[in-house]
C-alpha positions in Angstrom: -12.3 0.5 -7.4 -14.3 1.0 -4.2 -17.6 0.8 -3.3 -19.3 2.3 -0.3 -21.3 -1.0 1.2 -22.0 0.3 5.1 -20.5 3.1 6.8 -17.8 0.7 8.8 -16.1 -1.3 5.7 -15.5 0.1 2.2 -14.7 -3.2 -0.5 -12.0 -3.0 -2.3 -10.9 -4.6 -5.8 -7.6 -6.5 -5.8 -7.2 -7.5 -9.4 -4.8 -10.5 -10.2 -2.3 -9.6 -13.2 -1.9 -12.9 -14.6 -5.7 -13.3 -15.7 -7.1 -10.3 -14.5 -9.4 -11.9 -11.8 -10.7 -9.7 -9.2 -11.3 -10.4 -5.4 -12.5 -8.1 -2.7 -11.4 -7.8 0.4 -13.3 -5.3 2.9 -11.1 -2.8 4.5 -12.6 -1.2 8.1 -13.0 2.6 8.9 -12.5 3.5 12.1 -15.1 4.5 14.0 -13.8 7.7 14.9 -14.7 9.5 11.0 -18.2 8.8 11.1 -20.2 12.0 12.5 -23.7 11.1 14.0 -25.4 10.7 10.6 -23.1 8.0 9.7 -21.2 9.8 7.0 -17.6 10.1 6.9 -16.6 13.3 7.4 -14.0 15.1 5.4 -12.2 17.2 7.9 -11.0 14.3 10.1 -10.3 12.3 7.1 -8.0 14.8 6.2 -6.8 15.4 9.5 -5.8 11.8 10.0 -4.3 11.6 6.6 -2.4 14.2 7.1 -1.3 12.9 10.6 -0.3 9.4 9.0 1.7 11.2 6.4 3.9 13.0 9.0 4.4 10.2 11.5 5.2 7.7 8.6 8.1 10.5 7.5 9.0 10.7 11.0 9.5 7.2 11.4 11.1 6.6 8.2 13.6 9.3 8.0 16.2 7.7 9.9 16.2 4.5 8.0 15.0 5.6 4.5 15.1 9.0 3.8 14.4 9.0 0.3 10.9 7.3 0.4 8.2 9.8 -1.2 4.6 9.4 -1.1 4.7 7.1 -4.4 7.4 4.7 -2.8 5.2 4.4 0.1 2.2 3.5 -1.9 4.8 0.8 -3.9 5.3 -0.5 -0.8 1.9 -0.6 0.7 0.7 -2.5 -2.5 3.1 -4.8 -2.2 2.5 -5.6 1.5 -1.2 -5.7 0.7 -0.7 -8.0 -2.4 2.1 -10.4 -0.7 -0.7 -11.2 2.3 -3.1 -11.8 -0.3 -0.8 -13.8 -2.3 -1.7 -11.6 -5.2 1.5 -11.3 -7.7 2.7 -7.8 -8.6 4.6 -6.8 -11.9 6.2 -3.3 -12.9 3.4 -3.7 -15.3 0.3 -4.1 -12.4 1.7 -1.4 -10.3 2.0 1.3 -13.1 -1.3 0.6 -14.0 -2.3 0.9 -10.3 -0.8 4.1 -9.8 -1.3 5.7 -13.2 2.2 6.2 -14.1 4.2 5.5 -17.1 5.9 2.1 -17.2 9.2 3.5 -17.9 8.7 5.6 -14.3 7.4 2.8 -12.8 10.5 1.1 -13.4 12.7 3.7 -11.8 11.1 3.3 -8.4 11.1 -0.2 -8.7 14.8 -0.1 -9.6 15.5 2.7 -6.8 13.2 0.7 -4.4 15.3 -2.8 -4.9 18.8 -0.8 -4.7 17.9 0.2 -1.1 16.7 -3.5 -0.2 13.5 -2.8 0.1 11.9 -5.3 -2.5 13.1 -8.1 -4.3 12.4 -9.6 -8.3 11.3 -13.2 -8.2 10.3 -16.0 -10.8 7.3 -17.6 -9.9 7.9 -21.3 -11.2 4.0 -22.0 -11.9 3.5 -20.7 -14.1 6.8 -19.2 -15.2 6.7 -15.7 -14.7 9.1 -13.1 -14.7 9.2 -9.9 -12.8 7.4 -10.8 -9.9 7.9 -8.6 -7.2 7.5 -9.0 -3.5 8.6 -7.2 -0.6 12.6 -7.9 1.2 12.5 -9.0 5.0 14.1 -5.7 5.8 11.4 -3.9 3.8 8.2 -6.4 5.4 9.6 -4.7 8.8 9.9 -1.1 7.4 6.5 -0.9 6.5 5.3 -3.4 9.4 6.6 -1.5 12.1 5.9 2.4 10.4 1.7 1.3 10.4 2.1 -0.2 13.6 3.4 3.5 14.6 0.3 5.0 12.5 -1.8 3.2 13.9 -0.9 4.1 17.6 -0.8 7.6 16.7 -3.8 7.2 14.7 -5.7 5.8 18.0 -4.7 8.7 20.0 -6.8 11.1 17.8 
């Protein structure tokens, strides 16, 4: 969930799977979506969603062509959640992204057959299914919103 605190930060909800404690973190908007009134303004909002989408698809394609929209946003949780040190399940990230369990699984499955993310037991407590990010998937993702962002800038 998100709240609108000031026009420059938005805070965001995290919410920790194992005991369903939540902590926010504030997240920044650029600068360049407020209009002179202070309000974000749709059109560039879309504008620089829409430019994010194709530069992340242009930057991916050669390495992963088969990452869609939801894969990204697997991905992007998990990056978000690993720097947090926030544990993801199947379970926390079909909830997330409102889809069936048994779908959720799939991409997970898909996701871990290209090396992009890994299962892990986290020994305190003992928990299954914990997911994180690969190495080779941290650097996907790292360098692809270090290209967004460039781009991003230009606008």
């Amino acid at each position: 969930m998100c709240e609108r605190q000031d026009p420059l930060f938005f805070e965001v909800d995290i919410v920790d799977p194992k005991d369903g404690e939540s902590e926010q973190i504030k997240v920044s908007v650029p600068d360049i979506l407020l209009n002179n009134q202070h309000d974000i303004d749709p059109v560039k909002t879309a504008a620089l969603l829409l430019k994010s989408r194709a530069v992340r698809l242009e930057h991916i394609r050669d390495s992963q062509p088969d990452i869609d929209d939801m894969s990204w946003h697997i991905l992007l949780s998990l990056m978000v959640s690993m720097n947090s040190e926030q544990p993801v399940t199947v379970e926390y990230l079909a909830i997330t992204h409102d889809l069936a369990p048994n779908t959720m699984a799939r991409y997970v499955k898909y996701l871990n057959s290209v090396g992009l993310i890994d299962e892990y037991v986290d020994a305190e407590p003992a928990v299954k299914g914990l997911l994180k990010l690969t190495a080779s998937g941290d650097a996907l993702i790292s360098d692809t919103l270090r290209k967004i962002g460039h781009e991003l800038m230009n606008i």
